[in-house]
N, C-alpha and C positions, 0 to 999 in steps of 0.2 A: 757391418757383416752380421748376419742371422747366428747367431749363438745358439747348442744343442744345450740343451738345458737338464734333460732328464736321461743319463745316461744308464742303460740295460747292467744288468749284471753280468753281463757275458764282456761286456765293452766296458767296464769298470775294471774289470779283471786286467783284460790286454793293457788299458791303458795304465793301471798301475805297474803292471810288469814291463812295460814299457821304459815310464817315466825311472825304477830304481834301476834298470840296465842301465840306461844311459845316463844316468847319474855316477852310479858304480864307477862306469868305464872314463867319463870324464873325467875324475875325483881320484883316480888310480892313474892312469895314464899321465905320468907328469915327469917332470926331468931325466933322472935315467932312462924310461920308457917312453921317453916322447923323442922322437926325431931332430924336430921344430924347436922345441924347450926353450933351448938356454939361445939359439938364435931370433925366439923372438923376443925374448929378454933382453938381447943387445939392440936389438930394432925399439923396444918401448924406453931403454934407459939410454937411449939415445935423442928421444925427439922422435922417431919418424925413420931411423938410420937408412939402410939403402935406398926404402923407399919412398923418402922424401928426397933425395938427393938424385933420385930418377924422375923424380915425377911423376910418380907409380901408386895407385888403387890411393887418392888423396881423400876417401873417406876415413879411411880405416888410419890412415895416417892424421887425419884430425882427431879421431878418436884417442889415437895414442897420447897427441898432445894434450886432448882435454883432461886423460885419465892422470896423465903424467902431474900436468895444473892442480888436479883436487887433490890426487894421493900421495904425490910425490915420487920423483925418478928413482927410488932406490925401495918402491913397493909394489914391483913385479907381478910376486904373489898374492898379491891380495887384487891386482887386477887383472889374473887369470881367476881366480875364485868370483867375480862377477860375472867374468863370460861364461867362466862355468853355472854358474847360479842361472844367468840368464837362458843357455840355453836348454837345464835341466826344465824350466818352464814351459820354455816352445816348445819340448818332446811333447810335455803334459799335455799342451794347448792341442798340441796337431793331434797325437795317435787320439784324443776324447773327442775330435771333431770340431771343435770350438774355432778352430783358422780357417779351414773347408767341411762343410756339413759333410761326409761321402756314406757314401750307404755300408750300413753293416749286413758282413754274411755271414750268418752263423756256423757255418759249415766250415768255414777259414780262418775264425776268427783271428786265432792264433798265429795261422800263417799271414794272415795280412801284416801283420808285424814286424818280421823281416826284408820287407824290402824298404820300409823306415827305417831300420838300424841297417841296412845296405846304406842308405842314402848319409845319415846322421855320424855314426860311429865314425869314419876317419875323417871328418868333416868339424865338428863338435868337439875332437880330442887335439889332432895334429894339424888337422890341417883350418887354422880356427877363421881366417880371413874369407875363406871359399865358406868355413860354415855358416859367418855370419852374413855374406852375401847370399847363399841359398835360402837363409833365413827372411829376407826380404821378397827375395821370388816366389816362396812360398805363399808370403804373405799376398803377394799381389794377384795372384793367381785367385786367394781368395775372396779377396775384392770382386772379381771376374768371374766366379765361377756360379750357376746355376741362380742367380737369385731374381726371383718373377717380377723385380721393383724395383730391379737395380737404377739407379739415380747416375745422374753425370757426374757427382763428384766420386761417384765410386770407379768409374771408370780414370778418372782423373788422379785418385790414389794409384790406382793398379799400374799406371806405367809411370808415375812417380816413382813407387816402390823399385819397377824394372830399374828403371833410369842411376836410381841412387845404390841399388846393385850393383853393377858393371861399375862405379865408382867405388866400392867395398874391393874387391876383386876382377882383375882384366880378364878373368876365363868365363864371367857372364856375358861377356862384349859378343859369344856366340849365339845366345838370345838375345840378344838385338836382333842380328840379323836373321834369327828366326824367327822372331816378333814382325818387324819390316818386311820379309817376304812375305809370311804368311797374311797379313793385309794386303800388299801387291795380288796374291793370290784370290782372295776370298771377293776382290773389287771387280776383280777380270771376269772370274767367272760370276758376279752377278747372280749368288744364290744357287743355280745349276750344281746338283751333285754330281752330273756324271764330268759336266766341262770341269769341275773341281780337282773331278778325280786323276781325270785324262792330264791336266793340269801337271799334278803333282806326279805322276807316271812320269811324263816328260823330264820332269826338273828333276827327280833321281838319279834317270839315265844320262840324264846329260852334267848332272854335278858329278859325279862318279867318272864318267871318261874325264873330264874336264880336270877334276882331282888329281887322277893316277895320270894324266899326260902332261899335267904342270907337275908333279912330281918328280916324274922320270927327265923332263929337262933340267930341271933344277939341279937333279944327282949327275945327268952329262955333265951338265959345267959347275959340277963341284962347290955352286951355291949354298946349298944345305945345310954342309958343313961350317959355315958360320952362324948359324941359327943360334938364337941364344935360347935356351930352357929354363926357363919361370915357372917350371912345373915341378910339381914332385914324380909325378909320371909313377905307370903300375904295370910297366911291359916285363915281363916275365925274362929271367933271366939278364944278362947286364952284357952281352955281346952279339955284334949285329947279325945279321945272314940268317936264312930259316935253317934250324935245326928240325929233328925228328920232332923233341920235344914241343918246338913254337910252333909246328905243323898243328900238334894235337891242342896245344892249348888254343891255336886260335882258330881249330876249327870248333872246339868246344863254345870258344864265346861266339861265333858265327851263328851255330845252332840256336844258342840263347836268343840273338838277337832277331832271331829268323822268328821267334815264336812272340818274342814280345809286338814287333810289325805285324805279323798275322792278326794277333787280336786286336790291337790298334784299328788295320783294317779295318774286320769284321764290327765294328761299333764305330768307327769314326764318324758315322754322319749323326750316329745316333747318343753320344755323350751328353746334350743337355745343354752345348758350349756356345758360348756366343761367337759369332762369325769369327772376329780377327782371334779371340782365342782357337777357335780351334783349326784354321789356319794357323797360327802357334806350334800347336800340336801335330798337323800332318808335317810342316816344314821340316820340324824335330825329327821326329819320326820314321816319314817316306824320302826326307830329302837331304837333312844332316848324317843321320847316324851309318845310312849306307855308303855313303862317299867318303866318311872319317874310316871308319872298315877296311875298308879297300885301297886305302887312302895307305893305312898304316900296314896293310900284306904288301904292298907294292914298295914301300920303302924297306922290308925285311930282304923281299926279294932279292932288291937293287943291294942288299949290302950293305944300306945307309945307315951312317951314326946314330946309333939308340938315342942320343938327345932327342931326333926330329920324331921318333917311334913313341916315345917316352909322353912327349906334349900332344899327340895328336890322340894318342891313350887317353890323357886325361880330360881330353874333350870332349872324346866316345863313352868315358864312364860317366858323366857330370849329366851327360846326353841321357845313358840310358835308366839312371837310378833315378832322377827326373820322370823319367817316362814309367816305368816303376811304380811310381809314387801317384800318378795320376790314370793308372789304371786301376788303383788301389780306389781313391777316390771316385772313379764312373761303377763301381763295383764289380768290374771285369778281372779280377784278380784270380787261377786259378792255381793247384799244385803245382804243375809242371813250370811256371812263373817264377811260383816261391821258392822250388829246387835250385832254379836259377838264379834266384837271389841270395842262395846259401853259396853259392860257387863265388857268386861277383866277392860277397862279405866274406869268405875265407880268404879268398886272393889279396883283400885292400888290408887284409890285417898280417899276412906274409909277408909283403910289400914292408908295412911298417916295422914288424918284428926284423926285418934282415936291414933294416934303415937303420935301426939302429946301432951307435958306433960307427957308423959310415962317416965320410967328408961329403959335405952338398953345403952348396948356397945356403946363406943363413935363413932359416924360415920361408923358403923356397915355396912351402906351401899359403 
C-alpha cells in the first residue's frame, strides 16, 4: 500500500488528537466501566470459553489460545493492554492516512474526525472482537482502494483480510454478502453506469419488501422469538412496540441515513473505486442499509422481542459508520454528516454507560 509520508500540519494536528482520544478512552474504559470486562476475562482464562465451545468467530479464539500460550491464563490484563497498544496504533495509522491515502479537507479537518471515533470508540474499548475484525476490513479496503498499480497480490490481500474478518467476528459475515453481491452486480452490468444503477434501484426495493415480509411472517408464527442475540445491540430503550420516543429517535436516525445515501449517491460513480469495490459500496449503501431500516421499524411495529430489534441494529450501525468512514476517505465528508456522527457517538456511548451493571451474555460483543 502507498504510504503518505509528509503529513500537513493541519492533519498532524487531527491525527494527534485523534490517536490520545482513543488512547485516553481505551486505557480508561476497563472493568468497572467496561460492559464486556470481566466476561472477556472469563472467555480468555478459559481457552476460548463460549466461543470455542460454539464454534464461534475461531480467529479471535485462536488468538485467545495463543495469547493464553505466551502470557499465561491468569494475564488478562496484560493482554487487554496489547490490544489496547495495538489498536492505539491503527488510530495513528488510519486518521494520518498511512492504511487508506484519503484526501484532506481543510475546511473539516477537525470534523473528519468524528466519524472515526463513531466508528472506533465502542469498538476499540467494549466491543474488542468487532474492533479487531473492522480492523481487518479496514485494512483491506486499503489494499483496494485508489492505487493506479495496484498488482494482484494486492487484490489477493484485500479479500484475504475480508475473509479472516468474518472469522474474527460473525457480524462481518454481512460484507461478505456485500462483497459477493456487489461483484454479481458490477459483472451484470458490465461497466454501464446507468444498468448499475437501475441495478441497485431494483435490489433495494426488492430487499426491503423482501425484508419486512419475511419479517412479518416470522413474527405470525412466532419464530422470532427464538432468535438468539450475539449482539450487544444500541436500540433505544429496552421494551418492544413504538413508543412516541422510538417514533423520534428512529425517525432522527432515518434522516441521518437518508443524507448519508444521498451523498453516497451523488459520487458513487465517481469515488475512484475499483469495480467490485465499489459494488461493495453501493450494496452497503443502496441495498443493505435500507432493508436493515425498515427491517428493524417493522419489527418495533409488530411488537417483536427487542433481541431481533437489538441485532439487526447492530448491523445497521457497523453498516453505516463503515460507510462514514469511506465517505470520509473519497473526501465527501460534510457538516451535516459530522452532526450525524455526533448523534450515532453520543447514542453508542449511552448504550454503554446504561450497560453497565446490567446482566448480558458474557462478552456479547
Amino acid at each position: 500500500m502507498k504510504k503518505v509520508v509528509n503529513i500537513k500540519p493541519r492533519m498532524a494536528g487531527t491525527t494527534l488528537a485523534g490517536t490520545l482520544i482513543m488512547g485516553f478512552a481505551i486505557f480508561t474504559v476497563t472493568e468497572a466501566l467496561n460492559p464486556d470486562w470481566f466476561g472477556y476475562a472469563a472467555i480468555y482464562e478459559s481457552g476460548g470459553g463460549w466461543l470455542k465451545e460454539q464454534n464461534r468467530d475461531p480467529l479471535f479464539t485462536m488468538l485467545i489460545v495463543g495469547a493464553e500460550y505466551l502470557l499465561g491464563p491468569d494475564n488478562y490484563e496484560q493482554f487487554r493492554l496489547l490490544v489496547g497498544l495495538y489498536f492505539v496504533y491503527f488510530t495513528y495509522a488510519l486518521v494520518s492516512g498511512r492504511i487508506v491515502n484519503y484526501k484532506e479537507m481543510p475546511a473539516l479537518n477537525g470534523l473528519t474526525l468524528l466519524p472515526l471515533l463513531t466508528l472506533m470508540t465502542p469498538r476499540f474499548t467494549v466491543q474488542i472482537r468487532e474492533g479487531l475484525a473492522v480492523t481487518l476490513v479496514i485494512m483491506a479496503i486499503g489494499y483496494l482502494w485508489r492505487q493506479p498499480n495496484r498488482r494482484t497480490s494486492d487484490w489477493l490481500i484485500g479479500l484475504i483480510l475480508f475473509l479472516l474478518a468474518g472469522l474474527m467476528h460473525s457480524s462481518i459475515i454481512i460484507l461478505w454478502i456485500a462483497l459477493l453481491l456487489g461483484t454479481v452486480v458490477t459483472k451484470l452490468t458490465n461497466g454501464s453506469a446507468y444498468n448499475e444503477r437501475l441495478l441497485i434501484v431494483f435490489l433495494s426495493m426488492f430487499s426491503t419488501i423482501l425484508m419486512c415480509a419475511s419479517l412479518i411472517y416470522l413474527q405470525s408464527t412466532n419464530l422470532g422469538s427464538s432468535a438468539i442475540d450475539f449482539t450487544f445491540g444500541w436500540l433505544v430503550g429496552n421494551s418492544s412496540g413504538m413508543t412516541l420516543e422510538k417514533w423520534v429517535y428512529w425517525l432522527t436516525i432515518g434522516t441521518g441515513l437518508s443524507l448519508v445515501v444521498k451523498q453516497l449517491w451523488s459520487v458513487y460513480k465517481i469515488l475512484g473505486l475499483p469495480a467490485v469495490l465499489r459494488g461493495f459500496v453501493g450494496v452497503k449503501a443502496f441495498v443493505l442499509l435500507p432493508a436493515i431500516y425498515f427491517g428493524a421499524i417493522t419489527l418495533l411495529i409488530l411488537d417483536a422481542p427487542p433481541i431481533l430489534v437489538s441485532s439487526l441494529s447492530r448491523f445497521m450501525n457497523l453498516l453505516l459508520v463503515l460507510l462514514l468512514m469511506l465517505l470520509i476517505f473519497a473526501g465527501r465528508m460534510n457538516r451535516s454528516l459530522a452532526i450525524f456522527s455526533v448523534f450515532v457517538f453520543v447514542d453508542q456511548i449511552r448504550v454503554i454507560v446504561e450497560s453497565i451493571g446490567t446482566t448480558s451474555l458474557p462478552a456479547s460483543q
